[in-house]
py3Dmol code that shows the C-alpha trace and the ligand (Angstrom):
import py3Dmol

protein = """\
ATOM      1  CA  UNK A   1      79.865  77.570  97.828  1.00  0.00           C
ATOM      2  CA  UNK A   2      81.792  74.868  96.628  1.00  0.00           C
ATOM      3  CA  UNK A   3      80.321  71.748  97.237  1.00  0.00           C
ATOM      4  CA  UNK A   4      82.291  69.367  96.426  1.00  0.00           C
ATOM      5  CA  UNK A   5      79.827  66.109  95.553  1.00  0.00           C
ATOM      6  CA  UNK A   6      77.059  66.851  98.099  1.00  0.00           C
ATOM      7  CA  UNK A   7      73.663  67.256  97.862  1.00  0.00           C
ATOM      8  CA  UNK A   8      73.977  71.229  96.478  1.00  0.00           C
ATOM      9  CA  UNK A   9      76.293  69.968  94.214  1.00  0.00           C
ATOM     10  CA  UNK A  10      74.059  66.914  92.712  1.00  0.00           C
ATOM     11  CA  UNK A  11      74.309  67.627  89.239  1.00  0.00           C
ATOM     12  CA  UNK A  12      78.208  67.909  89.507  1.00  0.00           C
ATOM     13  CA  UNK A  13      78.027  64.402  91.375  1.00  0.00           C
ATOM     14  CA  UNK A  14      75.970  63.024  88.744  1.00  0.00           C
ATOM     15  CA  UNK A  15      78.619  63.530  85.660  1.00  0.00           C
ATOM     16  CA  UNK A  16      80.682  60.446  85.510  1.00  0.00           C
ATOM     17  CA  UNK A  17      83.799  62.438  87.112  1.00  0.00           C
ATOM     18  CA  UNK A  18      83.304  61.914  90.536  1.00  0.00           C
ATOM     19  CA  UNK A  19      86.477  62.446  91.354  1.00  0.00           C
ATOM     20  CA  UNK A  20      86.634  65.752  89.073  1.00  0.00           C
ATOM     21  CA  UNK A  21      86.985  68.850  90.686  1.00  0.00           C
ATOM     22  CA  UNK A  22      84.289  71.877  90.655  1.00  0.00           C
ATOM     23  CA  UNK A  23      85.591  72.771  87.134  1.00  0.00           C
ATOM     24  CA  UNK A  24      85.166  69.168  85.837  1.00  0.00           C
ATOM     25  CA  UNK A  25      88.703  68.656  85.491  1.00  0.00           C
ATOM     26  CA  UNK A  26      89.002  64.979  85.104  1.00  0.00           C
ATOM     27  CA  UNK A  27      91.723  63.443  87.857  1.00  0.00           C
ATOM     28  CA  UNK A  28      93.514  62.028  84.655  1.00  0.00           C
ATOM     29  CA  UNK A  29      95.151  65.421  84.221  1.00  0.00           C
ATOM     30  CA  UNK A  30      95.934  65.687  87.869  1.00  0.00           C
ATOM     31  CA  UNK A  31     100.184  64.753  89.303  1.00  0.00           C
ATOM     32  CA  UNK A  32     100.932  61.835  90.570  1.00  0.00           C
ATOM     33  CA  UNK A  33     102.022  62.001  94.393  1.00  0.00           C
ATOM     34  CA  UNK A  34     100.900  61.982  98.150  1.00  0.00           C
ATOM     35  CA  UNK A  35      97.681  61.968 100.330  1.00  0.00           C
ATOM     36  CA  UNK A  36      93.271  61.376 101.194  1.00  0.00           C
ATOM     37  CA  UNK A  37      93.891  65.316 102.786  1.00  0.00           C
ATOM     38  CA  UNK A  38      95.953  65.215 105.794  1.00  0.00           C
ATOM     39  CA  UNK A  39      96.833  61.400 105.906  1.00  0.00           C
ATOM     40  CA  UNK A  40      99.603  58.687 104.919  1.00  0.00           C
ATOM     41  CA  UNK A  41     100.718  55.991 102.127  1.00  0.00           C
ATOM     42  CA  UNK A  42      99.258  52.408 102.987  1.00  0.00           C
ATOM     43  CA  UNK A  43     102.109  49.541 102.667  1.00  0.00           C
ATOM     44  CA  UNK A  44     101.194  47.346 100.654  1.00  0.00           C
ATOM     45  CA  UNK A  45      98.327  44.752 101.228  1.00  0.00           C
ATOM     46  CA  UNK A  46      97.505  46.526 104.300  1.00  0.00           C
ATOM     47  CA  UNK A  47      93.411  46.965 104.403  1.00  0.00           C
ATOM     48  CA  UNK A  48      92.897  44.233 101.589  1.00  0.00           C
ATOM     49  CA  UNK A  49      88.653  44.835 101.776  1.00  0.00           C
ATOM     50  CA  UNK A  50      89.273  48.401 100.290  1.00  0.00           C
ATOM     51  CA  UNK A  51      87.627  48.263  96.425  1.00  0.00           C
ATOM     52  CA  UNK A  52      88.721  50.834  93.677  1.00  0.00           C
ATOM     53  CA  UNK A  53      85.790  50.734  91.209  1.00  0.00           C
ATOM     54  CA  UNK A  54      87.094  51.282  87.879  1.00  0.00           C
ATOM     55  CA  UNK A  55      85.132  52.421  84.737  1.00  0.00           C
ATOM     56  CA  UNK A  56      87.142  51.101  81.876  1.00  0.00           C
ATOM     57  CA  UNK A  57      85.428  53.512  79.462  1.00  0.00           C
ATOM     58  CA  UNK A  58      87.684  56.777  81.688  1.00  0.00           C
ATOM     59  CA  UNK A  59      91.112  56.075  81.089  1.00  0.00           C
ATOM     60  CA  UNK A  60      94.096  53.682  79.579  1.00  0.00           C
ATOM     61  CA  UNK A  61      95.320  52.386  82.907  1.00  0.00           C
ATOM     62  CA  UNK A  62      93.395  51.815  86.610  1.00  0.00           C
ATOM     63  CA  UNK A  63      95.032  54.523  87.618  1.00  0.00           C
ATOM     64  CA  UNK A  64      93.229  56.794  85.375  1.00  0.00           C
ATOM     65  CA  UNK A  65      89.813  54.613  85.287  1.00  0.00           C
ATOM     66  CA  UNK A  66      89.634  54.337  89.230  1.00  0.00           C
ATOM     67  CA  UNK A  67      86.611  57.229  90.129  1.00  0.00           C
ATOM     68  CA  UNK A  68      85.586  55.315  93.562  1.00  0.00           C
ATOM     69  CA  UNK A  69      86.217  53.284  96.486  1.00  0.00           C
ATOM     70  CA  UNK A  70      84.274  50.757  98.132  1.00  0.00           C
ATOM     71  CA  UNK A  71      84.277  47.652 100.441  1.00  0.00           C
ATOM     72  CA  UNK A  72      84.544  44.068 100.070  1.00  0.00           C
ATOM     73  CA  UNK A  73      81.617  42.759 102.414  1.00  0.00           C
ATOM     74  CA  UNK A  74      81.484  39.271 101.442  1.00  0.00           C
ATOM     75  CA  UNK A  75      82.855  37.313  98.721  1.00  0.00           C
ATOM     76  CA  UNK A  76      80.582  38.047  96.166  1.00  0.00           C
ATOM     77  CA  UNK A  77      79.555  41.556  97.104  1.00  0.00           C
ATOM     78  CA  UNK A  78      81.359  45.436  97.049  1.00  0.00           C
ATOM     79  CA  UNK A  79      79.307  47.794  99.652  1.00  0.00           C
ATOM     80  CA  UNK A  80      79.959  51.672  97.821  1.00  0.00           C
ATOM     81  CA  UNK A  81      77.937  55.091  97.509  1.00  0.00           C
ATOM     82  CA  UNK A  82      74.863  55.155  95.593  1.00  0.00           C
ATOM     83  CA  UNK A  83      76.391  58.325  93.987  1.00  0.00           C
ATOM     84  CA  UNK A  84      78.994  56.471  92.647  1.00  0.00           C
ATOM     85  CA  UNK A  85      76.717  53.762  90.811  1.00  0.00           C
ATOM     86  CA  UNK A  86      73.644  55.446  90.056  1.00  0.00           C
ATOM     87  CA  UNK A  87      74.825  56.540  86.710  1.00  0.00           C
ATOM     88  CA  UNK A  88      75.822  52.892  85.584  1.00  0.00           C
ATOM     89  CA  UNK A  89      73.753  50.124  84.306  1.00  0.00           C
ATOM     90  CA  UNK A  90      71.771  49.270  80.967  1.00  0.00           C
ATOM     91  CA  UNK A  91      68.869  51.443  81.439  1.00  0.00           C
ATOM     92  CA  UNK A  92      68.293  54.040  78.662  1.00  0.00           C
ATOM     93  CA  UNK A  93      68.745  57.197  81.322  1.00  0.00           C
ATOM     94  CA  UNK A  94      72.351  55.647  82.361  1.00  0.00           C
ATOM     95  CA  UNK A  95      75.432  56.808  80.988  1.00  0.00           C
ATOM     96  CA  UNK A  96      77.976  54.280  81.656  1.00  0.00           C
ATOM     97  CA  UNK A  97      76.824  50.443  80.766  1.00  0.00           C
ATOM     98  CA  UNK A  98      77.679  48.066  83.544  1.00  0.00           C
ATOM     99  CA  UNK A  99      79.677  45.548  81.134  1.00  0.00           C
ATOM    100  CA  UNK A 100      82.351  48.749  81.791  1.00  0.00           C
ATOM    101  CA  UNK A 101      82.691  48.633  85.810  1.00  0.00           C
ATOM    102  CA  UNK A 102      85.116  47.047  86.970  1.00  0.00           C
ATOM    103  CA  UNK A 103      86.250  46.459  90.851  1.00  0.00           C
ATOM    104  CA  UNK A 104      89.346  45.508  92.013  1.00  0.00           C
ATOM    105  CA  UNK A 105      90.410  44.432  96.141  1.00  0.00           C
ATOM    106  CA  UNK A 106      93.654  43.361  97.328  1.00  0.00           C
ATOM    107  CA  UNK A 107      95.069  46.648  95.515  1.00  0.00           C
ATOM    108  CA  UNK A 108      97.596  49.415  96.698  1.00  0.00           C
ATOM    109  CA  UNK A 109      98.919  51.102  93.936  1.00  0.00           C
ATOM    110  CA  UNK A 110      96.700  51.397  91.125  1.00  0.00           C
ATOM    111  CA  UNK A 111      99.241  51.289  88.556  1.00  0.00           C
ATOM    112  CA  UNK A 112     100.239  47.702  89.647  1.00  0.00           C
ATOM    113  CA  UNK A 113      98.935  44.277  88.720  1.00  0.00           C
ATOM    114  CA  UNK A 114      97.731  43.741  92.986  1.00  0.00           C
ATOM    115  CA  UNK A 115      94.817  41.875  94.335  1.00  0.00           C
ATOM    116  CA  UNK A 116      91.551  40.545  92.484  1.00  0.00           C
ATOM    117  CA  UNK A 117      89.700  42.375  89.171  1.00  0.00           C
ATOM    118  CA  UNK A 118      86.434  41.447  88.437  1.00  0.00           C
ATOM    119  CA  UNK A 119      83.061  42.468  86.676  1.00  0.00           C
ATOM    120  CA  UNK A 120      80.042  43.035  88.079  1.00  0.00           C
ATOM    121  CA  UNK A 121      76.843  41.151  87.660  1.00  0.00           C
ATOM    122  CA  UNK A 122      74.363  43.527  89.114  1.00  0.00           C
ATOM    123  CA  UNK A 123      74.048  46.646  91.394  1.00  0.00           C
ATOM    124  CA  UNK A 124      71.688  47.590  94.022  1.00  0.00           C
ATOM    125  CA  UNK A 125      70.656  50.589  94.879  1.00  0.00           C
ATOM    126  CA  UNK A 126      68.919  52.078  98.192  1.00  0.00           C
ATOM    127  CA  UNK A 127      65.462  52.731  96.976  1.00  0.00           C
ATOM    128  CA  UNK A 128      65.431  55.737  98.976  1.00  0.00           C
ATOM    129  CA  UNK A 129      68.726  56.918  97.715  1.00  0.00           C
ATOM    130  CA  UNK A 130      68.507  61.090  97.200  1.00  0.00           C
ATOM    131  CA  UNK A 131      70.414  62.862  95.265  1.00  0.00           C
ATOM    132  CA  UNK A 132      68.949  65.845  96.084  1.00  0.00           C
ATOM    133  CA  UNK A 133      69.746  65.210  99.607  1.00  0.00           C
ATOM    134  CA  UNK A 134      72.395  62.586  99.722  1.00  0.00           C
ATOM    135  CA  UNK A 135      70.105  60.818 102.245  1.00  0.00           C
ATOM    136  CA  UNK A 136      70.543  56.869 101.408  1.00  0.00           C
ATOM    137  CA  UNK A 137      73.970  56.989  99.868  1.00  0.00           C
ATOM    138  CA  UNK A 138      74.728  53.603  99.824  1.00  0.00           C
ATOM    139  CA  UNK A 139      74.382  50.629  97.077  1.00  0.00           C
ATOM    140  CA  UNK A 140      76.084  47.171  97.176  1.00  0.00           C
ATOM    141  CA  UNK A 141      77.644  45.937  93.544  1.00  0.00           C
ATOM    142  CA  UNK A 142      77.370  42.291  92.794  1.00  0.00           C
ATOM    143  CA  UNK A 143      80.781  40.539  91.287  1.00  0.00           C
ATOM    144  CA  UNK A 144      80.416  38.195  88.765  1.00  0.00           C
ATOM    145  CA  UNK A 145      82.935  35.848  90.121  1.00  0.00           C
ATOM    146  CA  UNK A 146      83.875  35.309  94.141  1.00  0.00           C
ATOM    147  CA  UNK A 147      86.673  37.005  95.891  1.00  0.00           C
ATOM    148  CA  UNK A 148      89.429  34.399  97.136  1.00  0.00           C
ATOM    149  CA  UNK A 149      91.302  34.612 100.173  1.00  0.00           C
ATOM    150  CA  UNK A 150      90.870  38.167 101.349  1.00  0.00           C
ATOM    151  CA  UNK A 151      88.831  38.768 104.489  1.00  0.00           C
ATOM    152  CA  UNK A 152      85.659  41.014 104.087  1.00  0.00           C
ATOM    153  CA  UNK A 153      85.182  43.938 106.189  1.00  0.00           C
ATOM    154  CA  UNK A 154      82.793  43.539 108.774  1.00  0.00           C
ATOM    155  CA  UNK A 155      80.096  45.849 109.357  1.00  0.00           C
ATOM    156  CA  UNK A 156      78.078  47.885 112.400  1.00  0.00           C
ATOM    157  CA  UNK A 157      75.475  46.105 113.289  1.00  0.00           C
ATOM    158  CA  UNK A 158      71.747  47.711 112.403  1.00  0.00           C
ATOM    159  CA  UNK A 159      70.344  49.582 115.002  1.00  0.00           C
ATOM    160  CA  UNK A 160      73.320  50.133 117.246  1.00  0.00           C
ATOM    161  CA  UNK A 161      75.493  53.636 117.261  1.00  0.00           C
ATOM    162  CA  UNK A 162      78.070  52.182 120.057  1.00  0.00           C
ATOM    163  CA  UNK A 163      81.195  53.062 117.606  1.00  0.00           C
ATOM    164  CA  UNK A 164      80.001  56.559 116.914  1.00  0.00           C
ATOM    165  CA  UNK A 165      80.469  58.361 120.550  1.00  0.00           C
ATOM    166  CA  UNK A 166      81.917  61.630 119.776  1.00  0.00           C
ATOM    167  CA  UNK A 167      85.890  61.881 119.820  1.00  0.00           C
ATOM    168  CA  UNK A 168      86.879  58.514 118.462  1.00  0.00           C
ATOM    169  CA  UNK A 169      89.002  58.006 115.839  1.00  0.00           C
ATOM    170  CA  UNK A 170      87.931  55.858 112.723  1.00  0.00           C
ATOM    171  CA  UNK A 171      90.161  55.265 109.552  1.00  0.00           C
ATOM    172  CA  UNK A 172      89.327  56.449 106.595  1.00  0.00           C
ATOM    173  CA  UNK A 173      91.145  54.820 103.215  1.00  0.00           C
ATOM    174  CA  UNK A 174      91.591  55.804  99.430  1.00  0.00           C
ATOM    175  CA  UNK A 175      92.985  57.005  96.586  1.00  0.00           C
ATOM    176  CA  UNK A 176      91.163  60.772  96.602  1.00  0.00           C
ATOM    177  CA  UNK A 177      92.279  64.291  96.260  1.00  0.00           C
ATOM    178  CA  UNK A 178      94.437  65.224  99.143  1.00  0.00           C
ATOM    179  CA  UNK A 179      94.643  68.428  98.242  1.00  0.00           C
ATOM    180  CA  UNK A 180      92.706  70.725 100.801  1.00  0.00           C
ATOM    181  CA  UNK A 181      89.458  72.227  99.376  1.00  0.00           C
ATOM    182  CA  UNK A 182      88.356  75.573 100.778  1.00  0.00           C
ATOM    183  CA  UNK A 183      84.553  75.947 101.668  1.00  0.00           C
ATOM    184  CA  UNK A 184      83.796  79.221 100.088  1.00  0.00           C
ATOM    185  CA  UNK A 185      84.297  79.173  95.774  1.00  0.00           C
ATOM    186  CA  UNK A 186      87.392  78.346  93.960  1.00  0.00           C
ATOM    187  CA  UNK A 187      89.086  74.912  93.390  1.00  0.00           C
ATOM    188  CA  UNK A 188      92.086  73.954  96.186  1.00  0.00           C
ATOM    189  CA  UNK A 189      93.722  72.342  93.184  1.00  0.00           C
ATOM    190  CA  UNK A 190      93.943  68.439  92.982  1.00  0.00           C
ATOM    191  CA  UNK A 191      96.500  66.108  93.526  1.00  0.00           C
ATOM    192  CA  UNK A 192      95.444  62.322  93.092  1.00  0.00           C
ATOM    193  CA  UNK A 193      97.796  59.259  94.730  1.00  0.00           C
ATOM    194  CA  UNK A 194      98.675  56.507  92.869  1.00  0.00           C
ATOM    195  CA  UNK A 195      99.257  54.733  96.312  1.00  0.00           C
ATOM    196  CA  UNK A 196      95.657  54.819  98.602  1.00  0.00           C
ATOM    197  CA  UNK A 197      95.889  56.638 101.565  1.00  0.00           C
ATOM    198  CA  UNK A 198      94.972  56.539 105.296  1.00  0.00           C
ATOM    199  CA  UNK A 199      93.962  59.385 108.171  1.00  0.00           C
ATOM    200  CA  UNK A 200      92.490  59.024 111.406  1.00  0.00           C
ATOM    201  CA  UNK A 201      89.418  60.641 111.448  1.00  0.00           C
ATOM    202  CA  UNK A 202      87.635  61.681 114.755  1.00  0.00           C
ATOM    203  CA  UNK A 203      83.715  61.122 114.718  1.00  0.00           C
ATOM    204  CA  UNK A 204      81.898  64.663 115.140  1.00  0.00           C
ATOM    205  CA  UNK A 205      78.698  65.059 117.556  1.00  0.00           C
ATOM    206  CA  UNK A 206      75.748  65.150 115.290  1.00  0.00           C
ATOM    207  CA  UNK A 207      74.972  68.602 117.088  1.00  0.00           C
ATOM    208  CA  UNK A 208      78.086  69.832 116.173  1.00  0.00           C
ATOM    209  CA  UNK A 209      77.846  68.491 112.759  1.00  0.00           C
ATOM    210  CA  UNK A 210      74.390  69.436 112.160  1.00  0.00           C
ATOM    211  CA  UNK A 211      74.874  72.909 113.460  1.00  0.00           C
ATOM    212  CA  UNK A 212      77.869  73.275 110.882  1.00  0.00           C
ATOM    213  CA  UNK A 213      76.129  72.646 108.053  1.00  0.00           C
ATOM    214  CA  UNK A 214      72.770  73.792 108.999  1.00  0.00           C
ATOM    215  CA  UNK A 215      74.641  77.514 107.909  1.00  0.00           C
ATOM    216  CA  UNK A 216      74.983  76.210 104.492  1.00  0.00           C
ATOM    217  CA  UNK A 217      71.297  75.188 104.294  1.00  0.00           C
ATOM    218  CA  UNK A 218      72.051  71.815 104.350  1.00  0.00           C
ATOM    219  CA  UNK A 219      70.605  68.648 106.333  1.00  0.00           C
ATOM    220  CA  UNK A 220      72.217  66.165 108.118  1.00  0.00           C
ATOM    221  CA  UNK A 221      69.899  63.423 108.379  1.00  0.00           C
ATOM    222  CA  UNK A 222      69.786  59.928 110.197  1.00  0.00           C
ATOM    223  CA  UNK A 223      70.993  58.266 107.517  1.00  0.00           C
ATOM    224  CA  UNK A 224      74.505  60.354 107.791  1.00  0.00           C
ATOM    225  CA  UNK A 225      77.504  60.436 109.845  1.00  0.00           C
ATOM    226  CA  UNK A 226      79.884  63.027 110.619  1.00  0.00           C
ATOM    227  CA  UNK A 227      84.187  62.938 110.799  1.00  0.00           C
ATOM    228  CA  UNK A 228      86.971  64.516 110.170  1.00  0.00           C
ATOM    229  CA  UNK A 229      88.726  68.405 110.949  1.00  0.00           C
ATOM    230  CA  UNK A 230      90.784  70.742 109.743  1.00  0.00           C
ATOM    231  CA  UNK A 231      93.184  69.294 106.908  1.00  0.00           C
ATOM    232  CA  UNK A 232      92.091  65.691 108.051  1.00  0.00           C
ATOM    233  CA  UNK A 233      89.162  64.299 105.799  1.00  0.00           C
ATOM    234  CA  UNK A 234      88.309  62.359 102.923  1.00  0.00           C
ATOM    235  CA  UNK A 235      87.667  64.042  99.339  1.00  0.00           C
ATOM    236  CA  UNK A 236      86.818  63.797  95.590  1.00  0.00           C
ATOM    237  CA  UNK A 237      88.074  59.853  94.658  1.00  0.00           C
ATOM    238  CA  UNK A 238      87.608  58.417  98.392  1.00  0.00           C
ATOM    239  CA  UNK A 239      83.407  58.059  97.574  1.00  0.00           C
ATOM    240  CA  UNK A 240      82.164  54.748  98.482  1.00  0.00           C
ATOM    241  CA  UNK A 241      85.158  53.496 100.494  1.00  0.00           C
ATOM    242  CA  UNK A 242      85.348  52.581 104.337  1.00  0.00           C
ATOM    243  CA  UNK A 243      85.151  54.594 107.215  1.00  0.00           C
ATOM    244  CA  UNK A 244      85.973  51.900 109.716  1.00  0.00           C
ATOM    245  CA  UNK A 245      87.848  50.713 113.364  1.00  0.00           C
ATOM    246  CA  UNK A 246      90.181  47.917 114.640  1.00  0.00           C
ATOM    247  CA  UNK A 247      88.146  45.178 115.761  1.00  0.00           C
ATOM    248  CA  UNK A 248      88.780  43.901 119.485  1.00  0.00           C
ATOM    249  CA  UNK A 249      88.886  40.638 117.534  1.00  0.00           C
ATOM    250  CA  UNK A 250      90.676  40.247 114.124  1.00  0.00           C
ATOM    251  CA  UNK A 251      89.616  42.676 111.360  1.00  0.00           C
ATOM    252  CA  UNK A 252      87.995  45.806 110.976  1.00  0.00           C
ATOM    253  CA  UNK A 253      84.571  47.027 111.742  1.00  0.00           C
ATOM    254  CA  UNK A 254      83.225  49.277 109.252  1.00  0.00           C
ATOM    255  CA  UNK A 255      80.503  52.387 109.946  1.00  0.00           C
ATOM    256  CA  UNK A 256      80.459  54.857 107.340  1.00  0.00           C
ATOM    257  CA  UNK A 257      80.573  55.235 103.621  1.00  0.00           C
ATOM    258  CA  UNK A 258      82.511  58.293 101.975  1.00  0.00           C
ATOM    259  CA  UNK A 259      79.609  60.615 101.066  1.00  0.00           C
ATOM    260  CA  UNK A 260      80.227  64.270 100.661  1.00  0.00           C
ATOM    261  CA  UNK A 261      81.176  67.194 102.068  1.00  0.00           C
ATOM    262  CA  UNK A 262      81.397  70.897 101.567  1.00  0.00           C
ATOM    263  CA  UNK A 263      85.298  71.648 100.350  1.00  0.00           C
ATOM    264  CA  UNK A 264      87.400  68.941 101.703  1.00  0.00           C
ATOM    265  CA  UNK A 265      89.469  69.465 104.972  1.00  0.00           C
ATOM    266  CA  UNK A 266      87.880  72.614 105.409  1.00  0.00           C
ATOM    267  CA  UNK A 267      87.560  73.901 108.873  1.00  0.00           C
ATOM    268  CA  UNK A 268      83.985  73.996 110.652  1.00  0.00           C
ATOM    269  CA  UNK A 269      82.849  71.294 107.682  1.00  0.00           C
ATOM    270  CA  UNK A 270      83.659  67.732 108.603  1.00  0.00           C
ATOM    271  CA  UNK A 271      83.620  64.851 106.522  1.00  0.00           C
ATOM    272  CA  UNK A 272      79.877  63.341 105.883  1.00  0.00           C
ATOM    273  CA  UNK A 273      79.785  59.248 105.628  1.00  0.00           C
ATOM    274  CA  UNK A 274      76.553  57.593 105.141  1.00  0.00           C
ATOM    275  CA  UNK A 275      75.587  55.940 108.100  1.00  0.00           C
ATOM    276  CA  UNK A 276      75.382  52.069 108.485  1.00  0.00           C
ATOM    277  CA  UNK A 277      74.506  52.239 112.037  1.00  0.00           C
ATOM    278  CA  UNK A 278      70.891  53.507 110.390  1.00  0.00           C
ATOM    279  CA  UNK A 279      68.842  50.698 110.107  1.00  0.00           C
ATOM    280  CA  UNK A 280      67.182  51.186 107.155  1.00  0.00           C
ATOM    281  CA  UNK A 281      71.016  51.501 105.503  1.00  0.00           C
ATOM    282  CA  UNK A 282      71.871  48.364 107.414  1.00  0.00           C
ATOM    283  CA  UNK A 283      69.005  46.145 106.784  1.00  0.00           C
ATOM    284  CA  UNK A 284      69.142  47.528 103.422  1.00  0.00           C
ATOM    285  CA  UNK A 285      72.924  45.673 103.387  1.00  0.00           C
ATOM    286  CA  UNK A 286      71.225  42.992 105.115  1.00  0.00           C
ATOM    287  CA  UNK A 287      68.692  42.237 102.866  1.00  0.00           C
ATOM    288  CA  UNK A 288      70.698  42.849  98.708  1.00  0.00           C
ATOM    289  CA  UNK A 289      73.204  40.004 100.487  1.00  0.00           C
ATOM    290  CA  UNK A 290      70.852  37.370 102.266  1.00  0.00           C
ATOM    291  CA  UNK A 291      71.383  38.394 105.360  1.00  0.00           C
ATOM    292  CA  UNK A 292      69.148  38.820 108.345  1.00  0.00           C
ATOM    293  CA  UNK A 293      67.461  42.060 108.789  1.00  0.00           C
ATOM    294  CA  UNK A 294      67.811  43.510 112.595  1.00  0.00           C
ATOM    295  CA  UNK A 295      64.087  44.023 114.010  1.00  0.00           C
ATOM    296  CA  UNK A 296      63.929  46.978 116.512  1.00  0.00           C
ATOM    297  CA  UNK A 297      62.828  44.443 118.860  1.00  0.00           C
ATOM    298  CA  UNK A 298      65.962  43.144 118.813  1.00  0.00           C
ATOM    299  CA  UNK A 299      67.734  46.820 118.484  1.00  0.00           C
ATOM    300  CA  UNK A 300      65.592  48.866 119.709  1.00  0.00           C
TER     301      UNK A 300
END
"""
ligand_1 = """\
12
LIG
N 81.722 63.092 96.919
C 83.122 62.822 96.993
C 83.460 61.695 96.032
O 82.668 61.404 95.189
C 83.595 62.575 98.385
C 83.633 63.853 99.109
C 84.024 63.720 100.501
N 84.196 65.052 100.928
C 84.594 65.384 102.143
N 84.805 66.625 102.414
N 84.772 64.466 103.035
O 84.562 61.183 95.986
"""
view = py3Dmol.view(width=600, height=400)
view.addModel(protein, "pdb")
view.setStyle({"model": 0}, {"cartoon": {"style": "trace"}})
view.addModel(ligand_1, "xyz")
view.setStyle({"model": 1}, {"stick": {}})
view.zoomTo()
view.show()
């Protein structure tokens, strides 16, 4: 099976490639050209709140160092996967040291000079983050300076799965593979964009979803959210970055996190986004950037 980045595939996940490919290819050696699988080139400043992280210590340009995506969720804090920070930090069982992350927002093209760099001060993780599993995938990076002038994303509130009924379509955003990866073993061959990408995604029924991957022997749990269908998904790169909607009001409402998947656009395996509607993800949010957890009094 090749699991691309998902829980079977944890200790592939856990090398600093994320966006490598079965093999361990890094995307360095991968062309420069189109899609995310199945989707289209951003203009430019369009979705401002989308976050390359960078790790300076994998390349000679951000096009080479960017491994991730993320969120901008206020202005001092970058909402990502846990599997795409758990490897960083100054702890002696980490392999990158945080003085080498770098995020950037208000970027299209990753070659350019767009939007706002900065370092970050500190990363938290879910505490009940599993790699084993993927259950938890979700950590928030501190900056060390603010964001100016670009509007955060805004997210689902704690508790409440109104944006998730089956059938709608949510945008996904990044600068991942869009190469097609098939489910069963061998590589579809990578591709990585220098310009992010978009698709519309529909949200899967969690039967449907569950059902799916309950043939592979593996679990969706509360904690995870299902999109995507044939050629249409998110893949190795897009980790940690938005699955979101149009606000009614100005903005974008965001619901998911790129988790994992098995292959990437493969059909009868949709996308799998952690799941902010959970409220142990969202008061996890909540509570790393002083916000107010949701009681299930209040959501019940
Ligand atoms: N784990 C991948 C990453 O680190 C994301 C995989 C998403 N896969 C999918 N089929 N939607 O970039």
């Amino acid at each position: 099976m090749a699991l691309a980045g998902g829980p079977a595939a944890v200790a592939a996940t856990k090398r600093l490639p994320i966006k490598s490919g079965p093999n361990g290819l890094s995307r360095a050696s991968g062309g420069v050209t189109t899609k995310i699988v199945g989707g289209t080139a951003v203009p430019n400043g369009k979705y401002k709140f989308q976050a390359a992280l960078l790790a300076q210590s994998f390349g000679t340009n951000d096009f080479e160092r960017q491994y991730c995506g993320g969120s901008l969720i206020t202005p001092f804090e970058v909402l990502t996967a846990a599997h795409c920070v758990d490897f960083i930090g100054d702890e002696p069982d980490d392999e990158i040291p945080l003085s080498d992350l770098r995020v950037v927002v208000g970027r299209t093209v990753l070659t350019s000079t767009q939007g706002q760099k900065r370092r970050a001060a500190a990363i938290d993780i879910h505490p009940k983050w599993n790699p084993n599993t993927f259950s938890f995938d979700v950590a928030v990076v501190h900056l060390a300076s603010p964001i100016s002038r670009i509007a955060p994303v805004q997210l689902v509130t704690p508790g409440v799965d109104a944006l998730e009924r089956p059938g709608t379509l949510a945008t996904v955003t990044g600068w991942g593979n869009t190469i097609q990866q098939p489910a069963g073993p061998g590589g579809g061959g990578t591709n990585f964009p220098d310009r992010m990408r978009e698709a519309r995604v529909p949200i899967t029924s969690r039967a449907e979803c569950r059902t799916a991957y309950a043939a592979a022997g593996l679990a969706i749990t509360a904690t995870m959210l299902c999109a995507g269908r044939t050629n249409l998904d998110t893949c190795q790169g897009d980790s940690g970055g938005p699955l979101f909607f149009k606000s009614a009001g100005p903005g974008y409402i965001q619901a998911g996190i790129t988790s994992w998947g098995i292959g990437c656009g493969a059909t009868g395996f949709p996308g799998v986004y952690t799941r902010l509607s959970n409220r142990g993800v969202g008061n996890f949010i909540l509570a790393v950037t002083g916000g107010v957890p949701v009681t299930s009094a209040q959501a019940a």
